[in-house]
C-alpha positions in Angstrom: 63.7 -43.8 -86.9 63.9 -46.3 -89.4 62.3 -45.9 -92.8 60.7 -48.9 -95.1 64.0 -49.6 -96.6 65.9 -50.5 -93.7 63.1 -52.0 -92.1 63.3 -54.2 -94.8 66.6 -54.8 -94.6 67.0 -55.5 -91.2 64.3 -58.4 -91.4 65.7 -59.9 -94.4 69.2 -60.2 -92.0 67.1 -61.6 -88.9 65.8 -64.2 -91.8 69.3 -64.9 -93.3 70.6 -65.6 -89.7 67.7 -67.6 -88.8 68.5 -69.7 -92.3 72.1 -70.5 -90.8 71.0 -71.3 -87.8 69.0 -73.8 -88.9 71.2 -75.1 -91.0 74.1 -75.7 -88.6 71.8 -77.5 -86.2 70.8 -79.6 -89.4 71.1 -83.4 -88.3 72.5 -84.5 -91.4 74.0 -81.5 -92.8 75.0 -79.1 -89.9 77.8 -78.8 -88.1 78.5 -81.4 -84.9 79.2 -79.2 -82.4 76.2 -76.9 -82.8 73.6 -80.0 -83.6 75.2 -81.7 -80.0 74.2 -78.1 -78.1 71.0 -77.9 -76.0 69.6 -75.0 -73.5 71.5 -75.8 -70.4 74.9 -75.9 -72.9 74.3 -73.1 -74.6 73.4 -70.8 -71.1 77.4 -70.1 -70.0 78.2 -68.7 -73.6 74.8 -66.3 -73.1 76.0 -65.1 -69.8 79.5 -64.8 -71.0 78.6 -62.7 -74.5 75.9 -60.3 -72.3 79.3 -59.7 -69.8 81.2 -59.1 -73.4 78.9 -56.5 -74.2 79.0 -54.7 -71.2 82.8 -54.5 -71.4 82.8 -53.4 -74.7 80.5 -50.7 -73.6 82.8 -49.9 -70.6 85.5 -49.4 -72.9 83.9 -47.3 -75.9 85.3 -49.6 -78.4 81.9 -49.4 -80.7 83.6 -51.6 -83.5 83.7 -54.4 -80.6 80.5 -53.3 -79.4 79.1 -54.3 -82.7 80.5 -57.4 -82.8 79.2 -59.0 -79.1 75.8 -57.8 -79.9 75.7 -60.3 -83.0 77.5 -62.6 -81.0 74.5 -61.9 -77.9 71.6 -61.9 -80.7 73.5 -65.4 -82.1 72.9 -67.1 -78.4 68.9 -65.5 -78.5 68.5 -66.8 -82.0 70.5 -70.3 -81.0 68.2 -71.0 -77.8 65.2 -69.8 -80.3 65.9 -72.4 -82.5 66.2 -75.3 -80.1 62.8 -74.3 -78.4 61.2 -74.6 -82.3 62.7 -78.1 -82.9 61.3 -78.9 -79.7 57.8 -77.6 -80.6 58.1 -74.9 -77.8 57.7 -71.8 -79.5 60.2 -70.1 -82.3 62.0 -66.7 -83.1 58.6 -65.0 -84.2 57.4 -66.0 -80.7 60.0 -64.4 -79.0 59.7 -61.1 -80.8 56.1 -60.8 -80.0 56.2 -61.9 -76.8 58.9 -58.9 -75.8 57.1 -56.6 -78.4 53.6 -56.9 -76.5 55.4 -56.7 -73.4 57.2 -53.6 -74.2 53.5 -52.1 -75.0 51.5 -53.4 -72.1 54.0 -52.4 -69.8 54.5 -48.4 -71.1 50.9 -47.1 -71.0 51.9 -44.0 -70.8 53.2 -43.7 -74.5 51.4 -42.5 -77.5 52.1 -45.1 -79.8 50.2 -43.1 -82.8 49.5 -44.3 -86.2 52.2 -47.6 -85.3 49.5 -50.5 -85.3 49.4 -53.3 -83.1 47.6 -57.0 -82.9 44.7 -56.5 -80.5 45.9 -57.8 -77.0 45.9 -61.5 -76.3 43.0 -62.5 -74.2 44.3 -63.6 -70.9 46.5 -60.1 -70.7 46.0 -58.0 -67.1 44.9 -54.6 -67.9 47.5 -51.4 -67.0 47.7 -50.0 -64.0 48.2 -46.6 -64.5 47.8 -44.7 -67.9 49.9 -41.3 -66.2 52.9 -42.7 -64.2 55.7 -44.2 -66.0 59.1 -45.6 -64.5 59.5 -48.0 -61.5 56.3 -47.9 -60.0 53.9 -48.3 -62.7 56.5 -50.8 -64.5 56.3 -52.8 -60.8 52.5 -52.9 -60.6 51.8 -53.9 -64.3 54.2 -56.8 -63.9 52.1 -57.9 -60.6 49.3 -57.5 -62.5 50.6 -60.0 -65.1 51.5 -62.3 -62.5 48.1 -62.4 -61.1 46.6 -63.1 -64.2 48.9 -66.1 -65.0 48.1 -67.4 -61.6 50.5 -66.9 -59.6 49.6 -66.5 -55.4 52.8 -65.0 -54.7 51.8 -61.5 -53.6 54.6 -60.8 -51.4 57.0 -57.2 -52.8 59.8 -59.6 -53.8 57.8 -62.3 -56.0 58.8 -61.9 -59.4 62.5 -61.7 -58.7 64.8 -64.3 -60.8 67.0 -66.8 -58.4 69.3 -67.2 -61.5 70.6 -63.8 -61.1 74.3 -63.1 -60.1 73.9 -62.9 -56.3 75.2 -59.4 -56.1 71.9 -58.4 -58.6 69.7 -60.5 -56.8 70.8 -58.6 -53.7 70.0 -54.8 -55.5 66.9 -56.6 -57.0 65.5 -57.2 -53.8 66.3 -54.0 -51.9 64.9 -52.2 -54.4 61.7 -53.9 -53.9 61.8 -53.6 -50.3 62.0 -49.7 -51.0 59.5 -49.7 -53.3 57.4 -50.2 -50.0 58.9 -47.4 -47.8 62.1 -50.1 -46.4 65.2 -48.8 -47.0 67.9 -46.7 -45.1 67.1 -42.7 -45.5 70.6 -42.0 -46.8 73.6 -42.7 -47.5 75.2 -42.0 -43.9 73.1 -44.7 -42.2 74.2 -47.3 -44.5 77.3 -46.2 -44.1 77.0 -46.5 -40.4 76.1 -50.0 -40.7 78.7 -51.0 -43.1 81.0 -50.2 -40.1 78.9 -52.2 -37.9 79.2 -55.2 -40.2 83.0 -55.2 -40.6 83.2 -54.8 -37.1 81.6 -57.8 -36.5 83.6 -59.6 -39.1 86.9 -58.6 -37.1 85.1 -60.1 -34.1 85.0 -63.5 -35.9 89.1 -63.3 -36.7 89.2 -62.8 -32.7 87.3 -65.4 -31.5 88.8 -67.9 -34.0 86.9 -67.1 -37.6 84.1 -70.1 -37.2 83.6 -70.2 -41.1 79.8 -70.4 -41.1 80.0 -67.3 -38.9 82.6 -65.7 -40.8 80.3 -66.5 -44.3 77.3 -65.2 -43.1 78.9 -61.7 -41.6 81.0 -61.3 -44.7 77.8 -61.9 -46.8 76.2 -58.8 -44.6 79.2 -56.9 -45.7 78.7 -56.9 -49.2 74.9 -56.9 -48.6 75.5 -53.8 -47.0 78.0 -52.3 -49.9 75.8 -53.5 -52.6 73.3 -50.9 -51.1 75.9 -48.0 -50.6 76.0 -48.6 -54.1 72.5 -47.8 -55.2 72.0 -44.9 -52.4 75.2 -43.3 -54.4 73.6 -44.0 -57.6 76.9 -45.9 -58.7 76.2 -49.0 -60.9 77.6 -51.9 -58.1 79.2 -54.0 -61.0 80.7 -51.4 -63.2 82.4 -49.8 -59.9 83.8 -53.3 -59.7 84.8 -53.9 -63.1 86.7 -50.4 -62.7 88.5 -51.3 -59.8 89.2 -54.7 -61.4 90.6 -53.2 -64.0 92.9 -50.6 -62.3 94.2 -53.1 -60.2 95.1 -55.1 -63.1 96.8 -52.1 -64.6 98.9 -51.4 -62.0 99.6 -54.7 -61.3 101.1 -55.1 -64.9 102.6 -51.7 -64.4 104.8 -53.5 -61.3 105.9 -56.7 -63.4 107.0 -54.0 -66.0 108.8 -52.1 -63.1 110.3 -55.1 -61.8 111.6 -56.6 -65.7 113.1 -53.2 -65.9 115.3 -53.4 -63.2 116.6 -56.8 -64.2 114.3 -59.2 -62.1 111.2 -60.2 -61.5 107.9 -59.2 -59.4 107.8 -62.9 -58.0 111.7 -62.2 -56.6 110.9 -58.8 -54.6 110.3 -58.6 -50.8 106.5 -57.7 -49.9 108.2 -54.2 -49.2 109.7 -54.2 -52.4 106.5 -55.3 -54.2 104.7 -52.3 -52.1 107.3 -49.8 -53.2 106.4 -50.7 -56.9 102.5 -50.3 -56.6 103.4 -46.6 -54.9 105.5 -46.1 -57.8 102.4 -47.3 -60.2 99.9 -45.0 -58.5 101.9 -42.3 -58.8 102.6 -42.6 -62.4 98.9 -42.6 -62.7 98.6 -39.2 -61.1 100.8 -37.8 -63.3 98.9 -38.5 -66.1 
């Protein structure tokens, strides 16, 4: 926990970084580039720092780690500072927005002697004061929904179309579960994995008709997306760990190949083979 002193030193580093932003998107005085930026500009470096993040995490390189969460905090502050130009809202709104959220949404916590602004008017009340996780969390945010307006009442409202596609797909499954629909286990997804790549091979057969062949390859990875969660395996770290042996190996080959005196580009597809056996293996051994 942190005490008063580094409380106080962590706000006076929010307030110096808020002071340079402001003073690189200064018309007159600020730097071109970052005065030229706006919210749709600024969106591919968010994604790309957030995906920065997460590898640094994969890797255990906390020095790095340190690093891209400045660098993520930079783009919050960044799109923070364009909203207050524009008279939207500013950093301090952003902060209490997430910090009231944060409290409505975990009724279940004793906050003790921590004090809090009295709840904006307009806020839904909490569900549930006992049940934390999932279903509590699901319910509150309908709540808040219905109180901002919103008619959608169907299990999926709420779910962000600017998601990556293979979120958007666990994102929407999970809701669906939430509700009692979802395969029992493991072994009937499974089951209809098969089914799907077996009607993927159809489409090679009879010619591979590419809207055909797009929608039943999209049931594939539908259906692998959900193996996924019944396994309890994170969908995109299992893919950013196959990414990256592949790409070990891989490099492993070229190395292979330079050490024999050519190159990978020069070996036959059974040559090429030969290596990646010979890369595997090497792994093994390790």
């Amino acid at each position: 926990m942190q005490d008063e002193t580094s409380i106080d030193s962590t706000e006076g580093g929010v307030a110096k970084l808020l002071a340079i932003m402001a003073r690189l998107r200064d018309p007159r005085e600020g730097c071109p580039w970052d005065v030229a930026q706006t919210f749709e500009t600024i969106a591919p470096y968010t994604i790309e720092e957030a995906y920065e993040t997460v590898d640094a995490i994969d890797r255990a390189d906390y020095p790095a780690l340190k690093d891209e969460l400045g660098d993520l905090l930079l783009q919050v502050v960044f799109h923070a500072r364009i909203a207050e130009e524009r008279r939207l809202f500013d950093f301090s709104d952003v902060v209490g927005a997430i910090s009231d959220k944060l409290v409505r949404r975990h009724p279940h916590v004793k906050w003790g002697q921590v004090h809090f602004p009295a709840e904006p008017a307009g806020n839904p009340p909490s569900p549930s004061k006992n049940e934390p996780g999932p279903i509590a969390w699901n319910a509150i945010k309908r709540a808040e929904r219905e109180a901002r307006g919103e008619s959608d009442t169907s299990a999926l409202a709420g779910i962000a179309r600017g998601l990556p596609e293979w979120q958007r797909a666990l994102a929407l499954t999970e809701q669906a579960a939430s509700v009692g629909f979802d395969w029992p286990g493991p072994g009937p997804v499974l089951d209809k994995l098969e089914e799907e790549i077996a009607e993927v091979r159809a489409e090679f057969v009879d010619g591979a008709d590419r809207r055909r062949m797009l929608d039943e390859i999209g049931d594939v990875l539908f259906v692998v997306v959900n193996l996924a969660r019944h396994a309890k395996v994170d969908f995109s770290q299992a893919l950013r760990h196959a990414n990256a042996k592949f790409e070990r190996r891989f490099r492993r080959m070229e190395a292979l190949a330079a050490e024999a005196g050519g190159t990978l580009a020069g070996k036959s597809l059974a040559e090429q083979d030969a290596l990646w056996n010979r890369a595997k293996a090497e792994e093994r051994r390790e």
